[in-house]
C-alpha positions as CSV (number, residue, x, y, z in Angstrom):
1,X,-47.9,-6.0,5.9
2,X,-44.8,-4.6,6.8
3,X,-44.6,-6.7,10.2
4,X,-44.9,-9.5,8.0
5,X,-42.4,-8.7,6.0
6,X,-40.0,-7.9,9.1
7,X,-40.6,-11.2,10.7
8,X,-38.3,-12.9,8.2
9,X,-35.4,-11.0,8.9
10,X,-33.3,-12.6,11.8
11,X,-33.6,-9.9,14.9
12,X,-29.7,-8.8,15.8
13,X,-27.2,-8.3,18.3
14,X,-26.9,-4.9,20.3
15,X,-23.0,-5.2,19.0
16,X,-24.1,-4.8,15.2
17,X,-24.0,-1.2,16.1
18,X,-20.6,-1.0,17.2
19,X,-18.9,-2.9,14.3
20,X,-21.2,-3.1,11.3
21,X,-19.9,-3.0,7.4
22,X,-20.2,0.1,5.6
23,X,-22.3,-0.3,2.3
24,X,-22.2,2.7,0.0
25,X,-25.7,3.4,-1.5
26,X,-26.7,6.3,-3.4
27,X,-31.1,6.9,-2.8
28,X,-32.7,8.8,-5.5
29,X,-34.0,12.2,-4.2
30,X,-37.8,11.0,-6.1
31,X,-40.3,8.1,-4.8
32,X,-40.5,7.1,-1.0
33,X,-37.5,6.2,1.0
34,X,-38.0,2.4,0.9
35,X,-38.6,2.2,-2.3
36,X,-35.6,4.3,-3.1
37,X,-33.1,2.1,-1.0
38,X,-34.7,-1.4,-2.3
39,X,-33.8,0.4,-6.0
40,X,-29.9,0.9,-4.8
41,X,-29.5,-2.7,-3.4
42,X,-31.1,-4.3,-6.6
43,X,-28.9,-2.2,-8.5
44,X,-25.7,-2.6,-6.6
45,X,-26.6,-6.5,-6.6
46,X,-27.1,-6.5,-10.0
47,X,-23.9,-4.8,-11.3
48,X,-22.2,-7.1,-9.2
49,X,-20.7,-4.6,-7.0
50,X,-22.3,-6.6,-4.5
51,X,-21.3,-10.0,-4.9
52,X,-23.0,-13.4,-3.6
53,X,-22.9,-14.4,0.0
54,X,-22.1,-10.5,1.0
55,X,-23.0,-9.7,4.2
56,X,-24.9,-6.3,4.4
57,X,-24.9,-4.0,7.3
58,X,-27.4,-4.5,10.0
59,X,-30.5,-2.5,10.0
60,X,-29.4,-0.4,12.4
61,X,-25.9,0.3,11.3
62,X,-27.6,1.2,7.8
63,X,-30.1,3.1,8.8
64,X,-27.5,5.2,11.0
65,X,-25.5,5.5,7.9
66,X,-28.1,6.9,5.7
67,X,-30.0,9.0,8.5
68,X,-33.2,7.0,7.7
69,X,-35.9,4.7,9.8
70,X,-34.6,1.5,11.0
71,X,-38.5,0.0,10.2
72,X,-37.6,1.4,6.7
73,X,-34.1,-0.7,6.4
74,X,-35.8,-3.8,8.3
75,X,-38.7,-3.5,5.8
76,X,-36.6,-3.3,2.9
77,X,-35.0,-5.9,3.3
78,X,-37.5,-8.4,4.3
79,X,-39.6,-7.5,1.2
80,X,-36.0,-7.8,-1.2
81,X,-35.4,-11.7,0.8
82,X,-39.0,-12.5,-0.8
83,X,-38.1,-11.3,-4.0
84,X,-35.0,-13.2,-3.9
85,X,-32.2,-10.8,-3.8
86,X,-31.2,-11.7,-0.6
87,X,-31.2,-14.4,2.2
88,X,-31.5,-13.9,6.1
89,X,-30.9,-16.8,8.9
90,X,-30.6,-16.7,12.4
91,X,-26.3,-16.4,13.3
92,X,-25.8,-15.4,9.7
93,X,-27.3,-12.3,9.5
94,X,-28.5,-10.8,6.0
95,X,-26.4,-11.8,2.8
96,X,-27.0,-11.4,-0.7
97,X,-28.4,-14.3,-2.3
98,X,-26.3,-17.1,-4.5
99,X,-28.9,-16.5,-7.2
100,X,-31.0,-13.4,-7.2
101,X,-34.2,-13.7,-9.1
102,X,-36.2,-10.6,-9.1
103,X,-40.0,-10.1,-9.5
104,X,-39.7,-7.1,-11.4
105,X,-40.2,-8.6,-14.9
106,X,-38.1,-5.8,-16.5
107,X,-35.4,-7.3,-15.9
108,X,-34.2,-9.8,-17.9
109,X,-31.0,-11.4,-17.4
110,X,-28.4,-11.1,-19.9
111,X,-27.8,-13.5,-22.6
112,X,-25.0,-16.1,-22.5
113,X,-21.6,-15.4,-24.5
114,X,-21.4,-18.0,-26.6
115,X,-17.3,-18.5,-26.8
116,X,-15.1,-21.1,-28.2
117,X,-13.6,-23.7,-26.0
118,X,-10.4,-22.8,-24.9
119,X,-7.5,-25.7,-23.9
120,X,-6.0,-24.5,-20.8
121,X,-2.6,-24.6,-20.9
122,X,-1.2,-27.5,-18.6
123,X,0.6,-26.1,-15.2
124,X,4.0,-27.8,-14.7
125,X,3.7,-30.0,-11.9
126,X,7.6,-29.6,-11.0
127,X,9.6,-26.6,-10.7
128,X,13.2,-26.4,-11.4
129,X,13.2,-22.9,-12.8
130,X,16.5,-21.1,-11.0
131,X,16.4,-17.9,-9.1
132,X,13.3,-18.3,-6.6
133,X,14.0,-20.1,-2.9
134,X,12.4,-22.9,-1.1
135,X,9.5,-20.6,0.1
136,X,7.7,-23.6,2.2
137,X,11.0,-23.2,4.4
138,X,9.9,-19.6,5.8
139,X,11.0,-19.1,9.1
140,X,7.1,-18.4,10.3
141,X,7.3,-19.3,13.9
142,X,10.7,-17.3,14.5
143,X,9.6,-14.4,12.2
144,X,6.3,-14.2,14.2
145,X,8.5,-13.7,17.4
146,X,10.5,-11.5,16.3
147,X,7.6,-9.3,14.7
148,X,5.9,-9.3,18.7
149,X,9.0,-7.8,19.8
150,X,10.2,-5.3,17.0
151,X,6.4,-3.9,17.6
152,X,6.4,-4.6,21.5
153,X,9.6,-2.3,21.7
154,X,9.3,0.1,18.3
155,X,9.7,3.9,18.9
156,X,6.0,6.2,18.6
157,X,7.5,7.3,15.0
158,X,8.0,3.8,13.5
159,X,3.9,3.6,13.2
160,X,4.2,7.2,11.4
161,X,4.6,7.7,7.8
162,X,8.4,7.2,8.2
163,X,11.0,10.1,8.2
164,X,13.8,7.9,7.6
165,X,14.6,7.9,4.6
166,X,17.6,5.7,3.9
167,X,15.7,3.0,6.4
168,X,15.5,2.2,10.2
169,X,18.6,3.3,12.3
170,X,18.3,-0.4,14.2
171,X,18.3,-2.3,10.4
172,X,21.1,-0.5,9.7
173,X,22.8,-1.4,12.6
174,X,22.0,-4.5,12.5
175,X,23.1,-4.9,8.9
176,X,26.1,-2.9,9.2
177,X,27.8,-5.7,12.1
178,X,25.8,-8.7,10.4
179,X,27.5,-8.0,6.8
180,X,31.0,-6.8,8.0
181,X,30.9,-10.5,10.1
182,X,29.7,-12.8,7.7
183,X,30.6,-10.8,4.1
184,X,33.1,-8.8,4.9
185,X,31.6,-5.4,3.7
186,X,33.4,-2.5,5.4
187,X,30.6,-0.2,6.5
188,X,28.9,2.4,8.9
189,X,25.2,1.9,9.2
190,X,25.6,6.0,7.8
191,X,26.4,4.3,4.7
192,X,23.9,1.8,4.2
193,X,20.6,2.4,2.1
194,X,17.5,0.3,3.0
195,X,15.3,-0.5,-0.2
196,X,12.7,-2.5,-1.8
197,X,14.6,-5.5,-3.1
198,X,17.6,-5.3,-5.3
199,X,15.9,-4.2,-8.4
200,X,15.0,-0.9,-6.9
201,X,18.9,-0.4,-5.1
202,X,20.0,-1.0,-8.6
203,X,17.7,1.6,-10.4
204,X,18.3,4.1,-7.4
205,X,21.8,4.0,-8.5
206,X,21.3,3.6,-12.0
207,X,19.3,7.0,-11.9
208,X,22.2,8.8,-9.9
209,X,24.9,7.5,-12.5
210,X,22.6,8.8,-15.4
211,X,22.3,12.1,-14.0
212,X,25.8,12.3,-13.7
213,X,26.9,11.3,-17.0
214,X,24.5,14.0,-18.3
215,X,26.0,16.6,-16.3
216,X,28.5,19.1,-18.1
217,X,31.7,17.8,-18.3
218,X,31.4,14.7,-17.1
219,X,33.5,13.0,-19.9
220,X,33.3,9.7,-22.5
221,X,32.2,6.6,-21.1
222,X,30.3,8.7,-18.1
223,X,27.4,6.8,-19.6
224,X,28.6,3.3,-20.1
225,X,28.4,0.1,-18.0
226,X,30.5,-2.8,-18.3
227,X,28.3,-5.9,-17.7
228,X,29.0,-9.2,-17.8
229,X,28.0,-11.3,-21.3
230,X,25.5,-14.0,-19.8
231,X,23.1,-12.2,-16.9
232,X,20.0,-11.1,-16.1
233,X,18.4,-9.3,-18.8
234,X,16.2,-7.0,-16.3
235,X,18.9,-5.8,-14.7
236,X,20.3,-4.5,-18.1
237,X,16.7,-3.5,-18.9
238,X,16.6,-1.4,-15.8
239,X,19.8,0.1,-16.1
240,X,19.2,1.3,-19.7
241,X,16.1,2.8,-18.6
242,X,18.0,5.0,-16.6
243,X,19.3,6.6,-19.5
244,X,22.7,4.4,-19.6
245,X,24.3,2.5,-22.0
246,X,25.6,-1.5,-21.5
247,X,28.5,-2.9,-23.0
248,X,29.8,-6.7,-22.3
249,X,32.5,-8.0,-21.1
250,X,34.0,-11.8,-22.9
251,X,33.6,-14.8,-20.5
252,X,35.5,-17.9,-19.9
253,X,35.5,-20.9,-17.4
254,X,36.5,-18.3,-14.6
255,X,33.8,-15.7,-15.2
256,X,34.0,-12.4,-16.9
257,X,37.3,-11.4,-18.2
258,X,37.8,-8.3,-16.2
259,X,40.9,-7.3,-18.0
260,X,38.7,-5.8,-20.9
261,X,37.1,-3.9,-18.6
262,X,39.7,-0.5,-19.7
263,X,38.8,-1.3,-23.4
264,X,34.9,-0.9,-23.1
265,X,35.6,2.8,-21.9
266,X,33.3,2.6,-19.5
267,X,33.0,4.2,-16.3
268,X,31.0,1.5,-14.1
269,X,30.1,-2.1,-14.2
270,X,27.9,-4.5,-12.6
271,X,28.9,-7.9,-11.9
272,X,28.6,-11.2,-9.3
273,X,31.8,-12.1,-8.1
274,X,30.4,-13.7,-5.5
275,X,28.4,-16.6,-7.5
276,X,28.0,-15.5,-11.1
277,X,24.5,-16.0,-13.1
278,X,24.1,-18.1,-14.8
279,X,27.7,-20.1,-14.7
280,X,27.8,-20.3,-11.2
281,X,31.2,-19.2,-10.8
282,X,33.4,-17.3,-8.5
283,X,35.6,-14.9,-9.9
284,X,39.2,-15.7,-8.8
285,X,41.4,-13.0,-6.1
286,X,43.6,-11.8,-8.9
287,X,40.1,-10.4,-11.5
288,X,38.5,-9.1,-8.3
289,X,41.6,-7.4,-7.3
290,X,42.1,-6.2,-11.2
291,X,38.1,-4.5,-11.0
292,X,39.0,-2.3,-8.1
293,X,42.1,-0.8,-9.6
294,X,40.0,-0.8,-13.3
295,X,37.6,1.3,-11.0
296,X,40.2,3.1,-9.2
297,X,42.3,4.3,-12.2
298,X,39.5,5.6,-14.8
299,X,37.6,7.2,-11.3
300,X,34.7,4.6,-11.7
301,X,32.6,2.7,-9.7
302,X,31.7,-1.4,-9.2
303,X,28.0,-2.2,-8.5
304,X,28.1,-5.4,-6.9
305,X,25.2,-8.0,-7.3
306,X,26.2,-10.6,-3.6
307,X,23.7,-12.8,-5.7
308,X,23.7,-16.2,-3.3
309,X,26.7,-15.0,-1.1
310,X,25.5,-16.2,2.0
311,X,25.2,-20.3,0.4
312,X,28.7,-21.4,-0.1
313,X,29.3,-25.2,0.0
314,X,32.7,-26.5,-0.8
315,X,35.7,-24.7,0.1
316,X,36.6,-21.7,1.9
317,X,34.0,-18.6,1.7
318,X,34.3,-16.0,-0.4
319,X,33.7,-12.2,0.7
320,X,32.4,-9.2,-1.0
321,X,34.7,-7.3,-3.1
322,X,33.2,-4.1,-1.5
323,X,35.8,-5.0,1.3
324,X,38.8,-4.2,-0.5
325,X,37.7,-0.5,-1.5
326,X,35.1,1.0,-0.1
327,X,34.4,4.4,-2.0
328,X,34.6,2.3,-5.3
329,X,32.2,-0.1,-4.9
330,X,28.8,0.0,-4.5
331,X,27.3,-3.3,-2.3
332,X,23.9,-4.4,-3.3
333,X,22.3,-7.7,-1.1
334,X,18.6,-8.7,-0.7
335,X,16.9,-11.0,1.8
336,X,15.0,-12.4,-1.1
337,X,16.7,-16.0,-1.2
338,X,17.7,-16.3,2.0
339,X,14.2,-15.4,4.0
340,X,11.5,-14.9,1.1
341,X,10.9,-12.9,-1.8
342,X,7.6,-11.3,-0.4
343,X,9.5,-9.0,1.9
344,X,10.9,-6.4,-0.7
345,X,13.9,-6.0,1.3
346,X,16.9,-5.1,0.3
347,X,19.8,-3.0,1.3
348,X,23.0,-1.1,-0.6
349,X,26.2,-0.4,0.9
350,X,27.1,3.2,-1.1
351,X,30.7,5.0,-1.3
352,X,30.6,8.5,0.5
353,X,30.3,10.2,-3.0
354,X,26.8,8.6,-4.0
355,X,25.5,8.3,-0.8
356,X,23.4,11.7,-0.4
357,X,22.4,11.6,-4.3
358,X,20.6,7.9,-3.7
359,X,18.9,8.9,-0.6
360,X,17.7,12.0,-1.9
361,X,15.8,9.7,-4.9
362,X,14.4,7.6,-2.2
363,X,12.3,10.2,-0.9
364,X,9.9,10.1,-4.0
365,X,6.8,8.7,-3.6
366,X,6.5,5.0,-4.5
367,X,9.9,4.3,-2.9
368,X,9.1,3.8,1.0
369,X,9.9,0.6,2.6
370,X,7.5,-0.8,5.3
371,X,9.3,0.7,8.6
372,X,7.4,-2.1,10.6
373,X,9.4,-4.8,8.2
374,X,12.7,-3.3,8.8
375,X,12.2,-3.1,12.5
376,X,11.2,-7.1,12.6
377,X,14.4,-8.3,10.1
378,X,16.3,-5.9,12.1
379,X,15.6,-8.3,15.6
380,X,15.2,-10.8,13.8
381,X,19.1,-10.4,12.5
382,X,20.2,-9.3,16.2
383,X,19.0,-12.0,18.1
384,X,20.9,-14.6,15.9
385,X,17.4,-16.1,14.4
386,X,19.2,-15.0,10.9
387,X,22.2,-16.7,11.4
388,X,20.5,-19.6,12.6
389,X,18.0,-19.7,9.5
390,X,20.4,-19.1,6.8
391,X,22.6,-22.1,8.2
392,X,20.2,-24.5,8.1
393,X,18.7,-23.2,5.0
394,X,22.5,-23.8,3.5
395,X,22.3,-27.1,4.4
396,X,19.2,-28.0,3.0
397,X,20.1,-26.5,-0.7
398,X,23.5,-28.5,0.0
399,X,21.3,-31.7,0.4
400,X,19.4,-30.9,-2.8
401,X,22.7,-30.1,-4.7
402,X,24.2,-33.5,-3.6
403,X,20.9,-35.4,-4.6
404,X,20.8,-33.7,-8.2
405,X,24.8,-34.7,-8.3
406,X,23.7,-38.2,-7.7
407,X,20.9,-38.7,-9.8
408,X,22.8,-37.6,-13.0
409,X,26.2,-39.4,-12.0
410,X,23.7,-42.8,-12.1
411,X,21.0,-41.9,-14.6
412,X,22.8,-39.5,-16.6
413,X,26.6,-39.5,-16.4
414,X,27.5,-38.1,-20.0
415,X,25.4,-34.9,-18.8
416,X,28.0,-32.5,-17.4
417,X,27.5,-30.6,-14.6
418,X,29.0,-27.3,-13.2
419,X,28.7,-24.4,-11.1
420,X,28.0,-26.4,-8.1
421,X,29.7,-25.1,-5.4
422,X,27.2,-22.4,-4.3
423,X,24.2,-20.9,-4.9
424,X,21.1,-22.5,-5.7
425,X,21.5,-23.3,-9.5
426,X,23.1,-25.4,-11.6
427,X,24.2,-25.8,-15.0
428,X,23.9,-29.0,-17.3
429,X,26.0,-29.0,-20.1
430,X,23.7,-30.5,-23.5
431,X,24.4,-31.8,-27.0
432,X,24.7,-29.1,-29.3
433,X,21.3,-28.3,-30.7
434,X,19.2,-29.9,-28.5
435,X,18.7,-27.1,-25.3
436,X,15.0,-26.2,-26.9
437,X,13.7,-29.6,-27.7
438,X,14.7,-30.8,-24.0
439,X,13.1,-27.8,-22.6
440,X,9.8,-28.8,-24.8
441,X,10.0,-32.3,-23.9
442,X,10.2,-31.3,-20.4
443,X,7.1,-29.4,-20.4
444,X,5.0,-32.2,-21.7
445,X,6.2,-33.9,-18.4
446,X,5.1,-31.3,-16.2
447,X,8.0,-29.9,-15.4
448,X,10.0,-26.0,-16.0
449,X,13.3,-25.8,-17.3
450,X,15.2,-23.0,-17.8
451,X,17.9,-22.9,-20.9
452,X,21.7,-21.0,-20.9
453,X,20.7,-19.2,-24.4
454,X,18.0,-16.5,-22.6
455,X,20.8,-14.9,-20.7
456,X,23.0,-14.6,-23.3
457,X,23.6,-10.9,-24.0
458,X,21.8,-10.5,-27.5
459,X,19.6,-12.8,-27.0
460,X,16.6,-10.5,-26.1
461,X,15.5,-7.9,-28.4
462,X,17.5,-4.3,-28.5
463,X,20.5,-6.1,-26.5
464,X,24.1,-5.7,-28.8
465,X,25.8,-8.2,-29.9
466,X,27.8,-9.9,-26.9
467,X,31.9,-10.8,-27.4
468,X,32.6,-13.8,-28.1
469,X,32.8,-15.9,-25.1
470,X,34.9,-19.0,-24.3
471,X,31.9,-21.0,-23.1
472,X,29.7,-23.8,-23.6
473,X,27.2,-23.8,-25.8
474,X,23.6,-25.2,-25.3
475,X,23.1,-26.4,-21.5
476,X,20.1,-25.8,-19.1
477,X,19.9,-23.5,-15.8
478,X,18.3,-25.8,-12.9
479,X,17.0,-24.4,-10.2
480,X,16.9,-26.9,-7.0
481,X,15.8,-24.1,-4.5
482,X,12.4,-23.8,-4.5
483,X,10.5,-27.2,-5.0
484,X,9.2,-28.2,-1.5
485,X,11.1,-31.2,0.0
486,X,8.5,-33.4,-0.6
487,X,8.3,-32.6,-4.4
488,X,11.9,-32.7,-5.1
489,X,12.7,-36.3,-5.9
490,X,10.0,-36.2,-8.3
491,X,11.3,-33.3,-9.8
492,X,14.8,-35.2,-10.3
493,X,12.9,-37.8,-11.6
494,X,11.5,-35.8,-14.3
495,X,14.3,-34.2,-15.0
496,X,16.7,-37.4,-15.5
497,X,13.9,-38.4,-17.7
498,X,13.7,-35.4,-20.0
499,X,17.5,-35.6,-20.6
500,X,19.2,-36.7,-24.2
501,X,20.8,-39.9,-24.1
């Protein structure tokens, strides 16, 4: 009987040996062997922990595994493909079945949930949401080849659990000429921080500030932030979780009114002077120059956000404030728009007196960057496949911006658009009282809109109240960065439709 039963499974390669799956079974230590491990695959099949179309280790490999008779495996299964449990062909080797139905009439299969009908809720079919890039336009082919050399040329210890804790010496290197050419940070690659995207620079620092505003001595406002009115509400969120306090700044059509920075008290601030979120603004020479001696004068520090430095359109381009002062401003930058999200790379440019305190937090677990990721942005930067990427990418988004420019000047012209001269958002001014309803109608078109009203400070729950601000009222936040090319002149299309005459 058993050679019957062994004839239906498929006979296999020598090289099943070398490279079989590993199954975990547990056999009972009662009743014979086969029937023991025919017991664990029904039950491991059954509680789905082996799932349809699996394929199970040879008989062989299995019967290595478990110290047992290869007859015994071979047998086993062969008696549970009769039963139904699994299948076996030639080239396909032994899989568990789409359907297993079991001759043990004990079993009875479980009855149906009967549950009521849910509508799913309709995916948009456009996406002008702002803050994500045109992912489609990953450099693949140029990131591939500069992966094969970073790991063709990489030191023994970049495969190692990493012993560098503020990030490769050849990213920072590389970061440390790239951002003093084309942003004019002043910095040694000693000074630069490697990190996980700009949300976890920003809490890094966010701790250190904490912990010194706790310390004895440390004074009134050690423990405040000056932040700008309209923003990201995580980034508040993460810097209150650090044990800090936030306090806005006013706003007008030139960005945060840095001259109120002395009357919040406070001791640091976080702002975009490069391209402001949401407003899309730069702020003008004179309030950049005013922050660094605000920062200088109460002994402070300015935690820049270079959100969308590097995609600058019209006019001359604008540099990080981190060049005029060094020890008083912290730098913060990302490759998340201008290569892809996915990477979790980002990178801070610290003064001398936070440096060591930010690096020592890095070494917790849970804050490692991937070593072999640094090493392939940091050829990737030196062999001027960065440069070359984020130009074109600038003119794409440049293209987009001039479409979206042009479709509202014909189909829209008492719509007002502004902060347009960088970045990858813009803002459309509305009719007061109608920012929701052309969000809503907008959805019921398939398409995501963002309004101005969500990154108002106060507008979330446990934010305080924000100044009064010299702005407009209801407008919406379009994002033109990350529908694919072929997608976006439906997207306008939609868009111009949803609009208030």
């Amino acid at each position: 009987m058993a050679d019957s039963w062994a004839s239906q499974v498929p006979p296999e390669p020598e090289a099943d040996f070398a490279v079989g799956s590993d199954l975990h079974l547990e056999l009972s230590q009662t009743g014979g062997v086969r029937a023991s491990l025919m017991s664990a695959l029904r039950d491991a099949v059954r509680s789905g922990r082996l799932a349809a179309g699996t394929r199970l280790p040879s008989s062989r490999t299995l019967a290595a595994d478990l110290g047992i008779a290869r007859n015994t495996v071979a047998d086993a299964y062969a008696e549970l493909v009769a039963e139904g449990w699994l299948t076996a062909r030639q080239g396909s080797g032994t899989r568990v079945a789409e359907r297993a139905v079991a001759s043990d009439t004990r079993i009875e299969p479980p009855a149906p949930v009967r549950r009521p009908p849910v509508r799913p809720a309709p995916a948009p079919v456009y996406d002008l949401m702002p803050g994500s890039p045109d992912v489609s336009s990953f450099p693949r082919a140029a990131w591939l080849t500069a992966a094969r050399r970073a790991i063709t040329h990489a030191p023994n210890d970049a495969f190692g659990y990493g012993t560098h804790v503020a990030g490769r010496p050849e990213l920072r290197r590389a970061l440390a000429d790239y951002l003093a050419r084309a942003r004019g940070v002043r910095a040694a690659p000693e000074r630069i921080l490697i990190c996980s995207g700009l949300s976890e620079g920003l809490r890094l620092v966010g701790e250190v500030l904490g912990a010194t505003a706790r310390l004895p001595g440390a004074g009134p406002g050690a423990d405040l932030v000056a932040v700008e009115s309209f923003g990201l509400d995580i980034h508040r969120d993460l810097l209150t979780g650090c044990g800090l306090r936030t306090v806005a700044v006013g706003f007008d059509e030139q960005g945060p009114r840095t001259e109120e920075l002395s009357a919040t008290g406070a001791r640091a601030a976080l702002l975009t002077p490069a391209h402001q979120f949401p407003f899309g603004v730069s702020l003008p020479a004179e309030r950049r120059a005013a922050t660094v001696k605000w920062a200088v004068e109460c002994g402070g520090v300015l935690l820049e956000d270079d959100y969308d430095g590097e995609f600058r359109y019209d006019g001359q381009r604008i540099g990080a404030v981190q060049g005029l002062d060094p020890e008083h401003v912290v730098y913060m930058g990302t490759a998340s728009k201008s290569l892809s999200p996915a990477l979790r790379l980002g990178w801070l440019v610290l003064p001398e007196r936070l440096f060591a305190a930010v690096a020592e937090l890095k070494r917790r677990p849970g804050f490692q960057t991937s070593g072999l990721d640094q090493l392939t942005l940091a050829e990737f930067i030196t062999s001027g496949a960065y440069d070359r990427h984020v130009r074109g990418m600038r003119q794409r988004y440049q293209r987009r911006r001039d479409q979206l420019v042009t479709a509202l000047a014909e189909r829209a012209p008492h719509i007002k658009v502004s902060g347009i001269a960088a970045g990858l958002h813009a803002v459309l001014e509305l009719p007061q009282g109608t920012e929701q309803s052309v969000i809503n109608g907008a959805a019921w078109q398939g398409l995501a809109l963002d309004g101005l009203r969500r990154y108002r400070l106060g507008a979330g729950t446990g934010d305080a109240p924000a100044p009064r601000d010299d702005v407009m009222g209801d407008a919406l936040v379009v994002g033109y960065g990350s529908p694919p090319d072929h997608a976006y002149a439906g997207a306008l299309d939609a868009l111009c439709r949803a609009l208030p005459d």
